[in-house]
C-alpha positions in Angstrom: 136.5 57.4 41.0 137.9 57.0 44.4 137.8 53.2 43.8 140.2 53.5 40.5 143.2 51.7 41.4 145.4 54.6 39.6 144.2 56.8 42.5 143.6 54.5 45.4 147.2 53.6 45.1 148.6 56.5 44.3 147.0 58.0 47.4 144.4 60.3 45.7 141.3 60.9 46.6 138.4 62.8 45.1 136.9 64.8 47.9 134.4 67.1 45.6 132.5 67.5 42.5 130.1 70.0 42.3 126.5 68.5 41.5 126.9 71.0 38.2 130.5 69.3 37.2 131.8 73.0 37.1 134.5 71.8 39.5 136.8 69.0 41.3 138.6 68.8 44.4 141.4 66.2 44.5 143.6 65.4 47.6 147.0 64.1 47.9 148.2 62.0 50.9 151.7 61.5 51.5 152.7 57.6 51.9 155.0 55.0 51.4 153.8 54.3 48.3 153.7 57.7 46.1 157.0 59.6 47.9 160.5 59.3 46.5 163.3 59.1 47.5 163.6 62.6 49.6 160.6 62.2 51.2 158.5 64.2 49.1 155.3 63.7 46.7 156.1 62.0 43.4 155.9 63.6 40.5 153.8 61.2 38.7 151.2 61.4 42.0 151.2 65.3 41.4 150.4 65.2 37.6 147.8 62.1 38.4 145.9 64.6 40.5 144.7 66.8 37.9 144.1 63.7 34.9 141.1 63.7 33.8 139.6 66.1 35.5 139.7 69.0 32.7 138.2 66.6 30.4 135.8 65.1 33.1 134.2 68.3 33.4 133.8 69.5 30.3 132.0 66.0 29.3 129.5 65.9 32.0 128.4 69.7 31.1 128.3 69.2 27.2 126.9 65.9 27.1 126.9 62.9 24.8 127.3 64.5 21.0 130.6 66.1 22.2 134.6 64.4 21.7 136.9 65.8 25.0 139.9 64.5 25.1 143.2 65.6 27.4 145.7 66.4 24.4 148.8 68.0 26.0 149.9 68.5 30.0 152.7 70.9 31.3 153.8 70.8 35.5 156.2 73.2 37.0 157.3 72.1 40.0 157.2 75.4 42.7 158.5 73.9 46.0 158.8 70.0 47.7 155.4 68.5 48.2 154.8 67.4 51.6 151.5 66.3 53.8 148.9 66.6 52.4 148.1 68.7 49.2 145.2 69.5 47.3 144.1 71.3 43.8 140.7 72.1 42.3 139.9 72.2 38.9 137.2 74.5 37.7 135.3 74.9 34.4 132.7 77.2 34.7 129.1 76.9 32.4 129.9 80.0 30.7 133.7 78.8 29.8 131.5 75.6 28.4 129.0 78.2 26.6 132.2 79.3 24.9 132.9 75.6 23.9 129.7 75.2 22.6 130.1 78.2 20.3 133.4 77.7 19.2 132.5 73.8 17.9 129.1 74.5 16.6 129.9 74.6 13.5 132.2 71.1 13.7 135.5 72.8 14.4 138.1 71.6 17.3 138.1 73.5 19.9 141.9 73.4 21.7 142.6 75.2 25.1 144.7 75.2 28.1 143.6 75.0 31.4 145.3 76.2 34.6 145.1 74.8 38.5 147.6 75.1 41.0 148.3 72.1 43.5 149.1 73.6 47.1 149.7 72.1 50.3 148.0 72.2 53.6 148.9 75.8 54.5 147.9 76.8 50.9 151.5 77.4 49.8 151.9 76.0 46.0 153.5 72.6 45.2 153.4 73.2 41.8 151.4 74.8 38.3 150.0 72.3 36.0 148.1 73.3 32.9 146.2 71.0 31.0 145.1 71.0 27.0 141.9 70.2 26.2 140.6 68.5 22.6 136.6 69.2 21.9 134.8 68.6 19.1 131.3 67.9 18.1 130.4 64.2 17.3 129.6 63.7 13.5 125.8 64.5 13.3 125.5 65.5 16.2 122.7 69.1 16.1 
């Protein structure tokens, strides 16, 4: 992923995936290339950081006869992003049990996610919340 021209030249950088995909770690460094005008992290960079990531991780832990899709996104912006700043996602196997059981029977499955990006000193940059789509492939058991 950290080959992706989207993130390569928006500065971002995946630094971790767990070997269960029950988390991500993304970082942000500050550059010519993704900070406005005042000097601080573009907006755009910020909500990159956590795209696909939800998704991504509910994929990898339910497995090929599944449909995940990112439906909806929401940022707050909490204070000037500066340096370097990070976020981890984190979707944990008994939050994907819960998947599992709420589209067994073929039914979406629509949620929101939560993550906070912060900076280096851990102070948040801003709130992002992501929706998530699931659904069970057509005869799929």
């Amino acid at each position: 992923m950290n080959l992706w021209p989207t993130y390569r030249c928006a500065g971002i950088k995946v630094v971790h995936i767990a070997d269960d995909w029950s988390s991500a770690t993304v970082r942000l460094k500050l550059g010519p290339l993704n900070r406005t005008i005042f000097g601080t992290a573009f907006g755009g960079s910020l909500s990159a950081m956590t795209d696909p990531f939800f998704t991504l991780l509910a994929l990898k832990q339910l497995g090929r006869g599944y449909i995940v899709w990112d439906k909806a996104a929401e940022i707050e912006f909490v204070s000037p992003g500066r340096g370097t700043l990070t976020s981890t996602m984190t979707l944990p196997p008994e939050e994907v049990a819960r998947i599992r059981a709420a589209t067994s029977t073929g039914e979406k499955f629509l949620k929101w996610y939560a993550t906070s990006i912060v900076d280096a000193e851990g102070r948040p940059v801003a709130k992002v919340r992501r929706q998530i789509y699931v659904r069970r492939k057509r005869g799929s058991c």
